[in-house]
N, C-alpha and C positions, 0 to 999 in steps of 0.2 A: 753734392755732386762728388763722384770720385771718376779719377782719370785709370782708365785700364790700356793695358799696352799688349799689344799679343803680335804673334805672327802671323798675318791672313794671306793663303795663297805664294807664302815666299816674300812677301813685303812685312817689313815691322806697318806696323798701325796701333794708333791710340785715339781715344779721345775720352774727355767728361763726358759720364752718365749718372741719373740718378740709381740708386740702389736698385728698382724693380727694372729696369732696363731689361729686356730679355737680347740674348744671343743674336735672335731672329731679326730684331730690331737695331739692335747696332748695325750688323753687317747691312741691312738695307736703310736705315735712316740715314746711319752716321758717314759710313763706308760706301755707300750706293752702287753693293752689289746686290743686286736684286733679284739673281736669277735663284735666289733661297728662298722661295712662295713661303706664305703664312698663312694656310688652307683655315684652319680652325682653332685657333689657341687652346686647346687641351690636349695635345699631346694624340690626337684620332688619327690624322690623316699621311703624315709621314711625309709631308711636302716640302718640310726644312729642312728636312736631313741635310747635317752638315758634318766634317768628320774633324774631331780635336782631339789633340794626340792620337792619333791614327785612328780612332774608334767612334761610328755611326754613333750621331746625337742629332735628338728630336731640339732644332735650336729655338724652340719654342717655348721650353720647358728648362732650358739652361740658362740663369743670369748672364750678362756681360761680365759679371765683376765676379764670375765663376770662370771665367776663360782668361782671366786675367791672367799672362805669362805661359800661355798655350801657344802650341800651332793650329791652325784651324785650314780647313781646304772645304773650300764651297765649290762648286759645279763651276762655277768660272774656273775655275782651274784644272778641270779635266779633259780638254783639248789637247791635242800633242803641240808640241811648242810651234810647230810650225802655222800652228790654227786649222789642223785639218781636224774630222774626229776622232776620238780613240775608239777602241775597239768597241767597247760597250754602247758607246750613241751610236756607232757604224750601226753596230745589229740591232739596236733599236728603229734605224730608219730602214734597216733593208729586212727587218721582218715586220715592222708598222706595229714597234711597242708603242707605240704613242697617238693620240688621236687630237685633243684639246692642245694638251703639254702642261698644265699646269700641274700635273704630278710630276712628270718626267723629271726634273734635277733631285726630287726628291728618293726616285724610282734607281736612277742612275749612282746618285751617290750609297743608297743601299745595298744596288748589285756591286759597287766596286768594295763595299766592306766583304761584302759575302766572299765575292773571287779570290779576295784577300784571305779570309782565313779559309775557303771551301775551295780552292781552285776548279775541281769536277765534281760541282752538286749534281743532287737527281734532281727530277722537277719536284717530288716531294718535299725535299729540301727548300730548293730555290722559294716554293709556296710555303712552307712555312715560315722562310727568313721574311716574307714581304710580307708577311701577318699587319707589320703595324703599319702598312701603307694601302691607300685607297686610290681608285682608279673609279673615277663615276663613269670614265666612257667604251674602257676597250673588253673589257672583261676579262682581263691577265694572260690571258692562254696567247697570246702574241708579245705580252712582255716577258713572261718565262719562258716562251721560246726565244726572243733576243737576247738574255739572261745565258740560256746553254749555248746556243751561239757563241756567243763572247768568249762561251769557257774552251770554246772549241772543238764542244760537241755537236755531233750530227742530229741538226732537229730536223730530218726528212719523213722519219718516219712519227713523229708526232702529229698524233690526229687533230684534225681543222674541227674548231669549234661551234 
């Protein structure tokens, strides 16, 4: 066992894990945040997406004792402080990027790396940054328009799918 100590969400957190431990697994075993889904453990489906040192990771494919002395921000933490939504779940529910949800934290913490480094993608863009995330219910074209949304752009004239 080794003890890893990081920053999750603004809080120190630690705990013993074995060596294979993944990222995925701590934050929901150890830490019981669990809004970071484990769609597939190889790296397909982009449901973990979690961000350490400010930059999107598939935390499924990241040890624990890789994060060791990180900051890390999972989907619990992107609410505005008050608990209301931010920008990005706003447009996600007022354009219906979501249908199941169990992509969604995964989908969310994606769009917020991209806003990050892309403030005003195209939808080209936005579709190619979501390459490594799956959606089995909506068929994107309502999460890339939640996506420009957010960025605050005008999705009126994007045609319905």
């Amino acid at each position: 066992m080794t003890q890893v100590k990081m920053t999750v969400n603004g809080k120190s957190a630690s705990g013993d894990v074995e060596g294979r431990t993944l990222l995925a697994s701590f934050l929901r075993d150890n830490l019981k945040l669990t809004g970071t889904h484990i769609g597939c453990d190889t790296s397909q489906c982009g449901a973990c997406v979690v961000h350490v040192n400010g930059e999107a990771v598939k935390s499924c494919t990241m040890l624990a004792v890789e994060a060791d002395g990180a900051e890390v921000m999972t989907i619990e933490s992107v609410a505005n402080a008050d608990g209301s939504l931010n920008v990005i779940q706003q447009a996600f529910q007022d354009h219906h990027g979501l249908q199941c949800g169990f992509c969604t934290p995964g989908m969310v913490m994606s769009a917020s790396a991209l806003l990050k480094e892309n403030p005003k993608p195209t939808e080209a863009e936005v579709r190619h940054y979501l390459d490594g995330n799956i959606c089995r219910c909506t068929g994107y074209h309502n999460i890339v328009k939640a996506i420009l949304a957010a960025s605050g752009q005008d999705v009126s004239a994007l045609a319905a799918e």
